[in-house]
C-alpha positions in Angstrom: 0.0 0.0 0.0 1.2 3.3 -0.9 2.4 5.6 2.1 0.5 9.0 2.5 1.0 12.1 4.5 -0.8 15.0 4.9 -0.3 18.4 3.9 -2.4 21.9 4.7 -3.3 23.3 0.8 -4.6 26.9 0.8 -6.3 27.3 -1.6 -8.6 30.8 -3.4 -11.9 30.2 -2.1 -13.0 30.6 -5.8 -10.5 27.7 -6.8 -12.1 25.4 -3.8 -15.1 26.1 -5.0 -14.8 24.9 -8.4 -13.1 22.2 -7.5 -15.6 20.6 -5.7 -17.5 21.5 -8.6 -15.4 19.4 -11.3 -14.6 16.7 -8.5 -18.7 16.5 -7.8 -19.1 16.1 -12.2 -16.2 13.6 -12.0 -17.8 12.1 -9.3 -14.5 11.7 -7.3 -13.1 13.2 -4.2 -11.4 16.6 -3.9 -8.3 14.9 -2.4 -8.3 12.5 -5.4 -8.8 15.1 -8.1 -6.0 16.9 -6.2 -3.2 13.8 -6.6 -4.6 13.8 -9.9 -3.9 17.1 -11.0 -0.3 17.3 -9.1 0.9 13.9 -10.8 -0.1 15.2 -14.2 2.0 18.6 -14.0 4.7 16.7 -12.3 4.8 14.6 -15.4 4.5 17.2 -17.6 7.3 19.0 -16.2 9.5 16.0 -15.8 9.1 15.7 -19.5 9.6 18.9 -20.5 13.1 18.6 -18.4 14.1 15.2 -19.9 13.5 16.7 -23.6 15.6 19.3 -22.8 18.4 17.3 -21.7 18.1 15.1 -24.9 18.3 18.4 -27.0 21.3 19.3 -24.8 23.1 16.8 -26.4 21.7 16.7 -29.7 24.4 16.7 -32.4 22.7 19.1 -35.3 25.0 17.3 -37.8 23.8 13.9 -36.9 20.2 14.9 -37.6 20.8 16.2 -41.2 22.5 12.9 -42.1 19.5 11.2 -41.0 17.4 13.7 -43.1 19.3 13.3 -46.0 19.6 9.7 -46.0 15.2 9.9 -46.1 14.9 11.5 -49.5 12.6 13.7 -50.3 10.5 12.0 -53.1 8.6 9.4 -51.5 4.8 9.8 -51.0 2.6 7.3 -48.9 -1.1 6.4 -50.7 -3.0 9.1 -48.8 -0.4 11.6 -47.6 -0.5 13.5 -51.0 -1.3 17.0 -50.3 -3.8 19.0 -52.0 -2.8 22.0 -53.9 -5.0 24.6 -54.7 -5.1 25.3 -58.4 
């Protein structure tokens, strides 16, 4: 079982208030939508970080060989785009 603590949140009584709102339509609990809400923007940013380290080290030369070995003339059956004439 996961370990939990608890931690005092103040809150904008506007932003409590539609909270219980969206975690009454979602028909889950405040504290639940809360966890929610904080692991998704945790996640986010934890993304945002670990793409940023990749580009970091991202080798611009090493891209445009991989470009140029793609070609450019090679259309798939249905990603032809429409020009307008």
């Amino acid at each position: 079982m996961t370990r939990t603590s608890n931690y005092a949140l103040r809150l904008q009584s506007s932003l409590l208030k539609e909270l219980k709102t969206v975690a009454r339509e979602e028909e889950t609990s405040v504290n639940q939508l809360i966890n929610v809400a904080v692991a998704e923007k945790l996640a986010a940013l934890r993304t945002e970080s670990y793409f940023r380290e990749r580009m970091a080290r991202a080798r611009p030369e090493d891209f445009m060989a991989i470009l140029e070995k793609a070609g450019d003339d090679v259309t798939i059956e249905g990603d032809e785009v429409e020009t307008e004439e």
